[in-house]
Wavefront OBJ file of the C-alpha trace (Angstrom):
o trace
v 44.183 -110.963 136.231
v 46.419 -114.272 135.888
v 48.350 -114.963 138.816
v 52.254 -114.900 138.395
v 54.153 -118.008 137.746
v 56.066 -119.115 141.188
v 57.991 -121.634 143.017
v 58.244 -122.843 146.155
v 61.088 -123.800 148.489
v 60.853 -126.139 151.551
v 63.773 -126.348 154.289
v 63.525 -128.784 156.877
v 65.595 -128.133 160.167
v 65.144 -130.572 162.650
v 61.816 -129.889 163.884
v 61.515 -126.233 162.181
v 59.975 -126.185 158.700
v 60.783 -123.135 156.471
v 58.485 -122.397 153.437
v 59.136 -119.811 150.625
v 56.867 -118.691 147.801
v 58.992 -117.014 145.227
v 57.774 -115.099 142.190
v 59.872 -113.467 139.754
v 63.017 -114.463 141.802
v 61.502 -112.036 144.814
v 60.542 -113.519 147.976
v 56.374 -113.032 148.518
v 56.003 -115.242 151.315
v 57.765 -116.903 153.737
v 55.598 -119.686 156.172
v 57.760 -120.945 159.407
v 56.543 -123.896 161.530
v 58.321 -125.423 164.724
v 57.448 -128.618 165.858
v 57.244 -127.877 169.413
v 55.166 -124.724 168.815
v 52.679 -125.438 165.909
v 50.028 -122.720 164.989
v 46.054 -123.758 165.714
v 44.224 -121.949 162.942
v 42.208 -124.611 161.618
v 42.068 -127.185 164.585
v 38.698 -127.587 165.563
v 38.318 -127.405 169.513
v 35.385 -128.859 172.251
v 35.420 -126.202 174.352
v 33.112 -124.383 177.281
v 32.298 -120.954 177.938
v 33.663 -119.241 181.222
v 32.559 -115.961 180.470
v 30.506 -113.795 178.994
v 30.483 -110.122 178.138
v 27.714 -108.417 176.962
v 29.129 -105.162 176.433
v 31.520 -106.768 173.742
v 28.799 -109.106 172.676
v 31.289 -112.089 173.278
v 32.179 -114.944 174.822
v 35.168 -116.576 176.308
v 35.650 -120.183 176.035
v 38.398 -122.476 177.506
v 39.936 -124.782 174.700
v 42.845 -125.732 176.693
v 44.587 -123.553 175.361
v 47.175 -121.376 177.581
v 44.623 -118.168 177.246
v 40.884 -118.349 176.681
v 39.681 -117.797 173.096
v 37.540 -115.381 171.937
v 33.929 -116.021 170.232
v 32.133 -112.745 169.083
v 28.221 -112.626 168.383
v 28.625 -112.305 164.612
v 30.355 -115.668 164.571
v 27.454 -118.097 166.269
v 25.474 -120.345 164.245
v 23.194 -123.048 164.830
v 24.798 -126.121 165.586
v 24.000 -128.909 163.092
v 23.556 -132.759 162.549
v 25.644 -133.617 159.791
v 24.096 -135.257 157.046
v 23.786 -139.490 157.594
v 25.978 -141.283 155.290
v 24.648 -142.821 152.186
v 22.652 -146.533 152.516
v 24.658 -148.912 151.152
v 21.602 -150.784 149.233
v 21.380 -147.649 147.069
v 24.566 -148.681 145.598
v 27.806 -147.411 144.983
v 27.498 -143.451 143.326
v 31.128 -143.177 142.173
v 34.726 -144.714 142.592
v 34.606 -143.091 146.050
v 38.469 -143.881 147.598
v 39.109 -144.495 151.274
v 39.624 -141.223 153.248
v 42.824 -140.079 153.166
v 45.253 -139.192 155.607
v 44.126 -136.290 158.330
v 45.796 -133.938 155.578
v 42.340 -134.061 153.717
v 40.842 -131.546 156.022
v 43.454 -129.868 156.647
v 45.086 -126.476 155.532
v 42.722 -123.553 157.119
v 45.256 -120.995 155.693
v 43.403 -122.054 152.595
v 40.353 -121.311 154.277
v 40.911 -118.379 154.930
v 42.224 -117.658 151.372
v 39.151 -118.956 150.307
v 36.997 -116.798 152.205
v 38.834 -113.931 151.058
v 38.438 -114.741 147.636
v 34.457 -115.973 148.332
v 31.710 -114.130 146.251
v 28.629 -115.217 147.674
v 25.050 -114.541 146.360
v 23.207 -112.114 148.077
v 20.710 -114.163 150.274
v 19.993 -114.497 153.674
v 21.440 -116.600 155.837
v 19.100 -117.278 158.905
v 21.091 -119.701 160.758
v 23.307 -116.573 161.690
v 21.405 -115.458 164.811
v 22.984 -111.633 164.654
v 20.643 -109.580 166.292
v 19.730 -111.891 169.752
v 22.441 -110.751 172.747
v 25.109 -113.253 172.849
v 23.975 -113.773 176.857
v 20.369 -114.896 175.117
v 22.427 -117.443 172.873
v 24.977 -118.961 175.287
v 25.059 -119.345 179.187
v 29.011 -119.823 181.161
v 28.862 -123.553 181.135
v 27.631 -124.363 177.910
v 29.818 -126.493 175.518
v 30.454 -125.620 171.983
v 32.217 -126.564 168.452
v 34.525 -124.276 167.381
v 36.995 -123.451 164.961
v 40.544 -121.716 165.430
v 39.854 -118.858 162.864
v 42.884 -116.374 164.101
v 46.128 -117.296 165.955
v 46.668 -115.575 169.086
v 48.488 -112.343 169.043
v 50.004 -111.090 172.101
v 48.276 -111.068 174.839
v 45.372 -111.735 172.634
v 43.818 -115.715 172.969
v 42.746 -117.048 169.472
v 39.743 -116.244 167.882
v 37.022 -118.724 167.168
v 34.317 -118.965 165.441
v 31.188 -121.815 165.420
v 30.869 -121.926 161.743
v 33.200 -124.473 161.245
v 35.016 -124.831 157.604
v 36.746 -127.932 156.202
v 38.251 -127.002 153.580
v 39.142 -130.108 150.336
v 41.375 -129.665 147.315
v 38.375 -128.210 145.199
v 35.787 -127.532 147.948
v 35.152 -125.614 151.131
v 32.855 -127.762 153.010
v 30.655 -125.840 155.403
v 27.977 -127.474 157.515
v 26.207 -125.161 159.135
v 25.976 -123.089 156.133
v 22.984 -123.566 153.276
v 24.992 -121.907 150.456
v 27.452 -122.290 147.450
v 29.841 -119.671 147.029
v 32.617 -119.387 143.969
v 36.315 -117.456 144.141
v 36.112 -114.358 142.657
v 38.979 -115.354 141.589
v 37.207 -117.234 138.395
v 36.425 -114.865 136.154
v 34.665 -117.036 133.668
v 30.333 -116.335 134.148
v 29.873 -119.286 132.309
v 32.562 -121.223 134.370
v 31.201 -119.904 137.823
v 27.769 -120.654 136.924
v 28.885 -124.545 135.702
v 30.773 -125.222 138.931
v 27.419 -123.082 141.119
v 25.338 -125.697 139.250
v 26.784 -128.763 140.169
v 27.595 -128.215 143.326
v 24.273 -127.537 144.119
v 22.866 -130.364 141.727
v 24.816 -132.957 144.586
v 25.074 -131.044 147.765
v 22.135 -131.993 150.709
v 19.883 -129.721 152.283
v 21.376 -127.467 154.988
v 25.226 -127.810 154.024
v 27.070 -125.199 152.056
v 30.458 -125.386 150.195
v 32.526 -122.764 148.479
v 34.238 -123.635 145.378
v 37.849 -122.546 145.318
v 39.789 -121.432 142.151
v 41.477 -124.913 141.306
v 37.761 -126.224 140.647
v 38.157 -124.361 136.654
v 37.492 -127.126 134.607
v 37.125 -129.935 136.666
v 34.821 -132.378 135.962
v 31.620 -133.508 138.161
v 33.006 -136.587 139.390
v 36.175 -135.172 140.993
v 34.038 -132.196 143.115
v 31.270 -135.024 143.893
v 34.263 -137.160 145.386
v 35.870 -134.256 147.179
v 32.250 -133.453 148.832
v 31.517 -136.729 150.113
v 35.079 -137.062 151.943
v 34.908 -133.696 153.675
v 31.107 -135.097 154.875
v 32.517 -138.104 155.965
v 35.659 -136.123 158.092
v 32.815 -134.042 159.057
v 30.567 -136.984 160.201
v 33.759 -138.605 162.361
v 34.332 -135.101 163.631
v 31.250 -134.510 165.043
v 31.244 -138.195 165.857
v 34.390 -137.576 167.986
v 32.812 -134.581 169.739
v 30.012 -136.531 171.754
v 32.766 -138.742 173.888
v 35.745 -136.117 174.071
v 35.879 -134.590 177.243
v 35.487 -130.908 177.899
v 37.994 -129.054 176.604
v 39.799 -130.992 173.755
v 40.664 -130.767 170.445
v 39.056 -132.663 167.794
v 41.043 -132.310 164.634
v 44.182 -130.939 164.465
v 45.899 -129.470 161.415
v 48.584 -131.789 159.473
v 51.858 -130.253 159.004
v 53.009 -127.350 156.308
v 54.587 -130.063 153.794
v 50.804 -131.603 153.071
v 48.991 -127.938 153.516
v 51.524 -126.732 150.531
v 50.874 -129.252 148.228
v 47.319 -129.702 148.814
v 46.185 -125.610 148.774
v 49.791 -124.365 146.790
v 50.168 -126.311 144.175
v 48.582 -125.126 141.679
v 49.370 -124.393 137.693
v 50.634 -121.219 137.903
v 53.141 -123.026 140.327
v 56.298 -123.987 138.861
v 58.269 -126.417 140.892
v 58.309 -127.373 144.794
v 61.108 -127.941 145.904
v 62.185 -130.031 149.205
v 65.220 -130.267 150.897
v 64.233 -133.847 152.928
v 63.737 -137.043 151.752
v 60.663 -137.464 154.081
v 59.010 -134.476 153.257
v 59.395 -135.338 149.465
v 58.451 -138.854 149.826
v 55.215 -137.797 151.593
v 54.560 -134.966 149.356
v 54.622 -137.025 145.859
v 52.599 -139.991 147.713
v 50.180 -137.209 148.312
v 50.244 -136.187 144.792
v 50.454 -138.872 143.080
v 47.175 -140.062 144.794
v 44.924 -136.651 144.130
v 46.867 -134.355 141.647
v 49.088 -136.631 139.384
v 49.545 -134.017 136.882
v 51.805 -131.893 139.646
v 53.939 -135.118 140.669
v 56.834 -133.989 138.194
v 56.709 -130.666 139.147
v 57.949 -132.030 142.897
v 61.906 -132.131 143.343
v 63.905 -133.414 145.787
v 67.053 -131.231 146.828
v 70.373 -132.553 147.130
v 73.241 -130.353 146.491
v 75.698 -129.241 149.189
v 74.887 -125.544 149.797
v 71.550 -125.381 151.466
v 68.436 -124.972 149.551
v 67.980 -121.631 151.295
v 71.379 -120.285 150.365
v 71.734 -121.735 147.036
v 68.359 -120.199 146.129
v 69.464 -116.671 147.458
v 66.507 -116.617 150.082
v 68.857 -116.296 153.273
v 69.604 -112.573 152.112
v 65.652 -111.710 151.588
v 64.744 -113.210 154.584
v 67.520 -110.913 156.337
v 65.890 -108.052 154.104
v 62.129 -108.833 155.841
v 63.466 -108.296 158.806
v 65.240 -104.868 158.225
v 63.946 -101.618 159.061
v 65.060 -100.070 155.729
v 64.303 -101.953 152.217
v 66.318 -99.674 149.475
v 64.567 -99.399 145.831
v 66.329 -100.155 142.626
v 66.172 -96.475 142.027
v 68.356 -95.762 145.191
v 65.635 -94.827 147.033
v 63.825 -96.551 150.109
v 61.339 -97.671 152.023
v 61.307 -97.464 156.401
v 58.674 -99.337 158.715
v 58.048 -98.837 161.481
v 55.667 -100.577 164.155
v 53.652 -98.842 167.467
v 50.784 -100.244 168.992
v 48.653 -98.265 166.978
v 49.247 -98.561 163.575
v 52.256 -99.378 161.395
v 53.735 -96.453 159.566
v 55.492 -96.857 156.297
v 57.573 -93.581 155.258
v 58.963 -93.415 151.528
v 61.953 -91.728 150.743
v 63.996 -90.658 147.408
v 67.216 -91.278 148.754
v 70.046 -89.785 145.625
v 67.816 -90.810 143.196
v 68.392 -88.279 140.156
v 67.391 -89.895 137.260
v 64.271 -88.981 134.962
v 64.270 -85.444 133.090
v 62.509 -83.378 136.245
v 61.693 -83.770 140.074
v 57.907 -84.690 139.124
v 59.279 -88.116 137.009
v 62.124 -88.885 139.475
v 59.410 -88.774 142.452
v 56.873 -90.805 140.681
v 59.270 -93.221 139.723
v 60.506 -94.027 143.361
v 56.771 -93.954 144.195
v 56.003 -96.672 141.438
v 58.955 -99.260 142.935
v 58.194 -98.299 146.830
v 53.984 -99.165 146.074
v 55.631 -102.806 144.779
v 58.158 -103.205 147.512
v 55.229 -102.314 150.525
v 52.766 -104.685 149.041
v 55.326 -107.562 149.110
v 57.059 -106.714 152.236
v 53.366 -106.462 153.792
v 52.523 -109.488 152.661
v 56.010 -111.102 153.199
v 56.411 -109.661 157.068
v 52.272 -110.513 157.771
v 51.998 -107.223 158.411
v 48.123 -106.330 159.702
v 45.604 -103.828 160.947
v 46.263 -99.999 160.363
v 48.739 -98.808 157.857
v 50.276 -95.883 157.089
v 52.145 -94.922 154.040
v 54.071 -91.362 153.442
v 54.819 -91.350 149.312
v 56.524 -88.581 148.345
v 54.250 -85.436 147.705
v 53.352 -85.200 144.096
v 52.113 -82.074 142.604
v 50.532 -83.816 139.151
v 46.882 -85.109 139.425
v 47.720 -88.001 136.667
v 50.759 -89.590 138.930
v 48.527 -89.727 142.050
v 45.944 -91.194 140.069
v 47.882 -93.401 138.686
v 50.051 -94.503 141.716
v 46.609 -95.390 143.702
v 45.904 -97.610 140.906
v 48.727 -99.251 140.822
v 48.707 -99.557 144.277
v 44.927 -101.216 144.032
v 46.452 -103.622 141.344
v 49.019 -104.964 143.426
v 47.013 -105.673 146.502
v 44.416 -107.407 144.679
v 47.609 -110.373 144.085
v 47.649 -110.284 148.152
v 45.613 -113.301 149.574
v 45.001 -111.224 152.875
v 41.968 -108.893 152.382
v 43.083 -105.488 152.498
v 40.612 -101.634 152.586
v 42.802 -98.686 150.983
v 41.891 -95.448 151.352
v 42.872 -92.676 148.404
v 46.232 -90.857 148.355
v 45.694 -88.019 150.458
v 46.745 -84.485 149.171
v 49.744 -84.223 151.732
v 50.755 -88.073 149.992
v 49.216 -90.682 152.864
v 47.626 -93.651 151.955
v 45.567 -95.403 154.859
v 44.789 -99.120 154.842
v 43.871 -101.679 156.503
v 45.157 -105.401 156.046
v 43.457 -108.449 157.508
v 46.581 -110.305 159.308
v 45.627 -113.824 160.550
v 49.328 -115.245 161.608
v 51.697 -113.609 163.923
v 54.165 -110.979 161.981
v 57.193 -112.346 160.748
v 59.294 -110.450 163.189
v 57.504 -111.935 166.109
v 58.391 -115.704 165.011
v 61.603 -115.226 164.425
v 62.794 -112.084 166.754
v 62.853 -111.467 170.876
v 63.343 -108.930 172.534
v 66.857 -107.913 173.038
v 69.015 -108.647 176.319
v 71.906 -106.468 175.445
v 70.066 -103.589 175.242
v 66.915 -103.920 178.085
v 64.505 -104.442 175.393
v 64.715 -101.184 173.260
v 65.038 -103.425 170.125
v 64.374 -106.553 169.104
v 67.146 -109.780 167.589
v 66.969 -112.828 166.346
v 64.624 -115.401 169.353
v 66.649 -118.523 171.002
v 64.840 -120.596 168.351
v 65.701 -118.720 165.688
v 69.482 -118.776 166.526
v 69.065 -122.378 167.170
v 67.854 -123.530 164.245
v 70.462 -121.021 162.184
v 73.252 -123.226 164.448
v 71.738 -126.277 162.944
v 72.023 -125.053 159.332
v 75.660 -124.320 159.974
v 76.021 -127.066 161.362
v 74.447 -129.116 158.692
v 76.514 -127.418 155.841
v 79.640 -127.695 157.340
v 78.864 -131.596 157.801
v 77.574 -132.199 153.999
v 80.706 -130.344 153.064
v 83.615 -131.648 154.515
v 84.975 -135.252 155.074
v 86.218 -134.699 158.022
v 86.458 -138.428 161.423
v 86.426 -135.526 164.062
v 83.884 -134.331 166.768
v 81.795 -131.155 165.424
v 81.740 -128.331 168.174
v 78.825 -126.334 168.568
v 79.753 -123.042 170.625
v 77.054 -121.245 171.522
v 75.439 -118.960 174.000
v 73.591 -120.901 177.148
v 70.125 -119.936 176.732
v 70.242 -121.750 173.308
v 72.247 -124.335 173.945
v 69.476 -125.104 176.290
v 67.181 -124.998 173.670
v 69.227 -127.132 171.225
v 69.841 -130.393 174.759
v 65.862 -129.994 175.525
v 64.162 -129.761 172.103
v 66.363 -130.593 169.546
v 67.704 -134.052 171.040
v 66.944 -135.825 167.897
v 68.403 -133.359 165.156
v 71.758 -133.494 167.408
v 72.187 -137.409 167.553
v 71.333 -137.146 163.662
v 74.492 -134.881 163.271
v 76.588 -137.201 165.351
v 75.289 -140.591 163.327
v 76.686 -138.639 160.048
v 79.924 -137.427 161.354
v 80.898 -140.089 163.302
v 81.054 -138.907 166.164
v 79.669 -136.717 169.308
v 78.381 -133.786 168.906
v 79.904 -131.311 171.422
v 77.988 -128.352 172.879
v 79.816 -125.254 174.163
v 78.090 -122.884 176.244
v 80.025 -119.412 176.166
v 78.357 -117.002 178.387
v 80.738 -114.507 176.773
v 78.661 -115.211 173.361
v 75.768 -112.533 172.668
v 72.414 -114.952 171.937
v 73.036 -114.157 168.209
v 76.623 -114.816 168.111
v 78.119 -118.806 167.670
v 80.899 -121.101 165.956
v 80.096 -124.314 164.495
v 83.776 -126.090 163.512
v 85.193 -129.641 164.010
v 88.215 -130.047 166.604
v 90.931 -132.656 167.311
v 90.202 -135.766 169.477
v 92.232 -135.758 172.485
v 94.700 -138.595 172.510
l 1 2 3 4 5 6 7 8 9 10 11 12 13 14 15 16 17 18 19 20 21 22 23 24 25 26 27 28 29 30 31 32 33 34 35 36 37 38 39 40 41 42 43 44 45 46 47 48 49 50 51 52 53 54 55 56 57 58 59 60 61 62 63 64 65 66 67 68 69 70 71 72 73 74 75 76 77 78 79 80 81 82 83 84 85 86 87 88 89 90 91 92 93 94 95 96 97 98 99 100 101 102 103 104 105 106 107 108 109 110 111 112 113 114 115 116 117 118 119 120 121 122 123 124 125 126 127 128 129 130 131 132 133 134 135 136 137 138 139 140 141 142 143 144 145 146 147 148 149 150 151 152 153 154 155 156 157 158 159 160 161 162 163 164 165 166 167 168 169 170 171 172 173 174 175 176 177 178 179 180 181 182 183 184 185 186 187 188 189 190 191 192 193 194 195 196 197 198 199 200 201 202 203 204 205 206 207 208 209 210 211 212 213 214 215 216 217 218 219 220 221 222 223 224 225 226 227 228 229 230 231 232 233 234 235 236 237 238 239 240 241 242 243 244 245 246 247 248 249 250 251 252 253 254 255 256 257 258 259 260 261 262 263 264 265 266 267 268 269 270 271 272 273 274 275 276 277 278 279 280 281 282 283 284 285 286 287 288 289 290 291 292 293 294 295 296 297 298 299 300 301 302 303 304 305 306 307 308 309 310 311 312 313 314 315 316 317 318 319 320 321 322 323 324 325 326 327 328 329 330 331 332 333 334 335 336 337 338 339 340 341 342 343 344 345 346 347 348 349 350 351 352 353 354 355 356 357 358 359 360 361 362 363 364 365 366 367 368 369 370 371 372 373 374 375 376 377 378 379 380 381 382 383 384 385 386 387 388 389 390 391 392 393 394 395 396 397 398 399 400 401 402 403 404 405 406 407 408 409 410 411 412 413 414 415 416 417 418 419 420 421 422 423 424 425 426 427 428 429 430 431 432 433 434 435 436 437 438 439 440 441 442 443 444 445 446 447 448 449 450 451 452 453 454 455 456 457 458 459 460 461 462 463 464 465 466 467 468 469 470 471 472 473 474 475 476 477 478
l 479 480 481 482 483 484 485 486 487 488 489 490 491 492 493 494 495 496 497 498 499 500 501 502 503 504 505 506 507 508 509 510 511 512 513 514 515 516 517 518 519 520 521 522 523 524 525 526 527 528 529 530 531 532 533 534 535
């Protein structure tokens, strides 16, 4: 199954970085990164273990992070040398170029992808100690490598793991593995069995690599090249590890901008479009270095209605955030979240078209299975699921429902266990979720109402003041002061940690930039508008 064609949209506001992965003109994904309050799935941590519990067969290790991460049994291996770097007097193997920028390693979202896509060959790995007691394999005290392999959650700390993964724009570099592994994702025998055969025709003893779905017809040459920089970032890493002091990080993700073009760009991607000239600078240097046959497929954008807006991605990102999704049909879709599970309930709304009740039902089932895969996948929506389709008495339409159901989730990067349509018209599932749900990052609990529901987070409403703001500045022509009016708690936010993006404003207008804090203003509510100077 080809993947559909897409394109991607990049907003830059201030220090918050908006990306949006579009196919079909539907929203599928929708990445958010603040400056002040990056994700750490990827960085790669010296930490020490504080505790152990047996019962769980895990450990707890301090990272520095604000809560101790978690490290079960399943995830230890042995701890590896990495491989010494070639001898110089053996001469040079290939046009090997100097390692670039930390945004080489970088991008364990495509890790992740990668490993969800992985289909390894059947043999044993030994290194994985599975069966000895984690209190036989560590001691409180002991200092490890790890690897940020799931955000924290809640109250939750981040997961870790000790097989570390650096993942390149064709390879997966794993050291303490001794395997190759292709993406499932190439369907080609003959293809898999090329790219299984040179990477193990170059890769040394006791490292493994998995070779990711851009690798289809690339040559030797350009994998070869890719392995030997992720050794070398590999070989500092571990370098940096014996004088860091206990706990620190060692390697840090680069920004969203480089991850996208690195792990997104791919052929079935249309265009990428940025909104800064920074970001777009960086990202075509990037390209133009490693993938020179996307470079024209980068755009910078510079009309006056945000990219956001002009795209129509404002109103779906209001629409991930809603309770209620309605069909094209008429019908909808309602989820719901508990602790437990989240619970997905289908309904037919005053849908009567189709020629009897078993079509019309069918038909509302068909368009809710599409809108709950991408509204899963849009809202990160994990762990158990739910779903109550409307009860359907024919065999065939079940049948074919769960199929199309199976179909779509297959397109989902996040690995996903569904269970058959039950005869009462429940699906259970399962999805993998590895970043915080899209209505944590950009919602809070509400004031107004003691915390029975949940609006947009100081943040959020910050950064939406900023667009405003922004707009209203590329859009008018105006030698007067711009007035921000705006609730205290995020005009707070906006004096302490968006300094910067405020004396930007004021550079382009002209002149200050006023804030107004109304404590008669709801968090959500403000008014961006420019006002006379006082004679």
């Amino acid at each position: 199954m080809t993947d559909p064609s897409s394109a991607i949209y990049v907003n830059r506001t201030g220090s918050e970085l908006r990306a949006a992965i579009v196919e079909d003109g539907q929203l599928v994904a929708l990445q958010v990164e603040r400056g002040h309050d990056r994700g750490v799935v990827g960085n790669v941590y010296k930490g020490r273990v504080v505790r152990i519990v047996p019962g769980m067969q895990a450990a707890f290790l301090d990272l520095g992070l604000p809560r101790a991460a978690f490290l079960y049994v399943g995830d230890l291996v042995e701890q590896k040398e990495p491989p010494p770097p070639p001898d110089p007097a053996l001469g040079e193997d290939a046009d090997v170029p100097d390692a670039v920028a930390e945004a080489i390693t970088g991008a364990f979202e495509a890790v992740r992808e990668a490993r969800v896509e992985v289909q390894t060959q059947p043999e044993p790995q030994p290194e994985r100690r599975k069966h000895e007691p984690i209190q036989k394999q560590l001691s409180p005290g002991q200092v490890l490598t790890v690897q940020v392999s799931k955000e924290p959650l809640g109250t939750k700390g981040a997961r870790v793991t000790a097989q570390v993964a650096l993942p390149g724009r064709y390879l997966v570099y794993l050291p303490h593995s001794d395997h190759v592994g292709v993406s499932r994702r190439i369907e080609d025998e003959a293809e898999r069995d090329r790219l299984r055969a040179i990477c193990d025709g170059f890769r040394l003893p006791g490292e493994g690599m998995i070779v990711r779905t851009v690798c289809v017809g690339r040559s030797e040459d350009e994998l070869r090249r890719d392995a030997e920089l992720l050794r070398e970032d590999w070989r500092d890493l571990h370098e940096r590890g014996h004088t860091a002091p206990v706990p620190s990080s060692l390697y840090a993700e680069p920004d969203l901008v480089l991850r996208i073009v690195r792990d997104l760009l791919t052929t079935s991607v249309t265009e990428l479009v940025l909104d800064d000239r920074g970001d777009f600078d960086r990202a075509r240097s990037f390209a133009a270095r490693h993938l020179p046959g996307f470079v024209d497929r980068i755009r910078l954008y510079e009309e006056a209605t945000p990219v956001f807006e002009g795209s129509g991605l404002e109103a779906q990102i209001e629409q991930a955030l809603a309770r209620k999704v309605r069909l094209p049909s008429g019908g909808s879709i309602v989820i719901d979240h508990t602790e437990a599970l989240t619970a997905i309930d289908v309904n037919s709304g005053r849908y009567t078209g189709g020629r009897n009740l078993a079509e019309m039902t069918f038909k509302v089932n068909l368009e809710a299975a599409e809108a709950i895969v991408r509204h899963l996948r849009l809202r990160e929506i994990g762990g158990l699921i739910v779903i109550d389709f409307i009860d359907m008495e024919e065999l065939d339409h079940r049948r074919l429902l769960f199929e199309r159901l199976q179909e779509l989730l297959q397109r989902d990067p996040a690995r996903s266990t569904v269970l058959p349509i039950s005869e009462f018209g429940l699906v259970e599932m399962t999805r993998r979720r590895v970043r915080e749900n899209l209505s944590v990052t950009l919602l809070d609990t509400c004031d107004a109402c003691s915390g029975r529901s949940r609006s947009r987070s100081v943040e959020t409403v910050a950064y939406q003041v900023l667009r405003e703001a922004n707009r209203q500045v590329r859009s008018a022509s105006v030698d007067r002061p711009l007035q921000l009016r705006v609730a205290p708690s995020v005009a707070g936010f906006l004096e302490e940690v968006e300094v910067d993006s405020l004396e930007a404003l004021g550079r382009r207008v002209g002149q200050d930039v006023r804030i107004v804090r109304d404590g008669r203003l709801d968090r959500e509510d403000f008014a961006v508008s420019f006002v006379r100077s006082k004679a």
